[in-house]
C-alpha positions in Angstrom: -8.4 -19.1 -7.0 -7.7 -15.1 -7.1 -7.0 -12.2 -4.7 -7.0 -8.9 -4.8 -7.1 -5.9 -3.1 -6.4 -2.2 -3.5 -4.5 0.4 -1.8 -4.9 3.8 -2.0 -2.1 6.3 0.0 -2.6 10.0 0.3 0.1 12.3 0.6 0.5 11.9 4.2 1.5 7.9 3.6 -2.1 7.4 5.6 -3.4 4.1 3.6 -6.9 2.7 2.9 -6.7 -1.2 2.0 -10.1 -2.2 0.1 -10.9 -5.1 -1.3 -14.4 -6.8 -2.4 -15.5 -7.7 1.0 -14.4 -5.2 3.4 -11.6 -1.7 4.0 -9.4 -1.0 6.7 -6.8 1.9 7.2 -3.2 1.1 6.7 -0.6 3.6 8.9 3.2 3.9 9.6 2.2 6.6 12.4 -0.5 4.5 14.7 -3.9 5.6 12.4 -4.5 1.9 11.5 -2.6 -1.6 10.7 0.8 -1.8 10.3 1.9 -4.3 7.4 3.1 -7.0 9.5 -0.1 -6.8 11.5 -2.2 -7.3 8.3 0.2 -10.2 8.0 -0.2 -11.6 11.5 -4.2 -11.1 10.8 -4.0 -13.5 7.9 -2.0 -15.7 9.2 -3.9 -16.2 12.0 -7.2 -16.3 10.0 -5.7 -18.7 7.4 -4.6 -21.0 10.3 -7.8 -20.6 12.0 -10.3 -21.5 8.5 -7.9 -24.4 7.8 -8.1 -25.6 11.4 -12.0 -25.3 11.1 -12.2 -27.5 8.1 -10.5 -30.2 9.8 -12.4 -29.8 13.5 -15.7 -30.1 11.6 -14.4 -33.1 9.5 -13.5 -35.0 13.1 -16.7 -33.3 14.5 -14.9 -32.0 17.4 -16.7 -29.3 19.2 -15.6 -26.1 20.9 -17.3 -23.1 22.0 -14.5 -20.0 21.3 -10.5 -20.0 19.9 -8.6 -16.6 20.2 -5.3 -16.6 18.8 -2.4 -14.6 19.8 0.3 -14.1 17.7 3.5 -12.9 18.4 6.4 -12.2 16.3 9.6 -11.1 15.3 11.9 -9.9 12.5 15.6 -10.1 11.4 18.0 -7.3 12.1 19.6 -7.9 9.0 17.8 -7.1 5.6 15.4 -8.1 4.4 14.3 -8.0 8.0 11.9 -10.9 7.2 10.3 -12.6 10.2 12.3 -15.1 12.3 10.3 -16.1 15.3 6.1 -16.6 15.8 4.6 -17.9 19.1 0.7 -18.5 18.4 -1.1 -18.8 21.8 -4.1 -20.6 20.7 -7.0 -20.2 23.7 -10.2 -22.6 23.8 -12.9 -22.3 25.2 -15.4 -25.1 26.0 -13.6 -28.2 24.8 -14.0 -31.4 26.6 -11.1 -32.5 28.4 -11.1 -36.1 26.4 -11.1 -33.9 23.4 -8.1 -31.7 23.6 -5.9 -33.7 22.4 -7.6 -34.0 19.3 -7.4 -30.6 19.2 -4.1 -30.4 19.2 -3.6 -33.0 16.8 -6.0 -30.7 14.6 -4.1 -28.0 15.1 -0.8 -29.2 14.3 -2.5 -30.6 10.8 -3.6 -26.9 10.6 -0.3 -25.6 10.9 0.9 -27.7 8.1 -1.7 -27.1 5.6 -2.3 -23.3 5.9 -0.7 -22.3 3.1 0.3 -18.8 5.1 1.8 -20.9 7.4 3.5 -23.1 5.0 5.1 -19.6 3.6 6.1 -18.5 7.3 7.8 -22.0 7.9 10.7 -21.1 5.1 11.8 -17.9 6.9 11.0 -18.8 10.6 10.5 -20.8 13.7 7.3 -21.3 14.7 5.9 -22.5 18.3 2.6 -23.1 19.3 1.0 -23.0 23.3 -2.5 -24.3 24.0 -4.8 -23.1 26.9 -8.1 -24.7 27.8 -10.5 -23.1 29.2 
């Protein structure tokens, strides 16, 4: 399976990330995403289709999930990332069922190959909320 995508910088350092599906600006000066928020963003999406795969597969059902995903980096360099706290909100999940959320979740983590790749270079924690 293949990626790719294109970037295109003007003089002004002002990026435009394209790829088949879809284009979103790229800025070091607050005119779009940062790199390590297009990182976060496909972290948290990867996380999210691998955790989907695996609630359908145990038919567990739930309304809404918004992830939030905070992080940070090394002083030193490579100032690669050293800490992530995912915040993982649900909305309409039975209470006999959250566990089995969590349980999907955690399976999630582990096979989200994103996440696999974040594992090497940081610690990772993860808080649930039901709503």
């Amino acid at each position: 399976m293949a990626n790719q995508v294109k970037i295109n910088f003007n003089k002004k350092h002002e990026g435009l990330l394209l790829s088949q599906s879809s284009e979103t600006n790229i800025s070091f000066k607050g005119e779009g995403f940062e790199p390590y928020e297009l990182f976060l963003g496909g972290y948290a999406s990867c996380l999210h289709a691998t955790f989907l795969g695996i609630a359908r597969k145990k038919r567990i059902e739930f309304t809404d999930v918004n992830y939030d995903v905070y992080a940070t980096k090394r002083e030193e360099v490579p100032t690669t990332l050293n800490y992530i706290k995912t915040t993982c909100t649900f909305t309409g999940v039975k209470e006999e069922k959250q566990k089995a959320i969590i349980k999907s979740m955690d399976l999630a983590e582990k096979y989200c190959s994103i996440s696999a790749l974040i594992n090497m270079v940081a610690t990772m924690e993860f808080e649930y909320i039901f709503k």
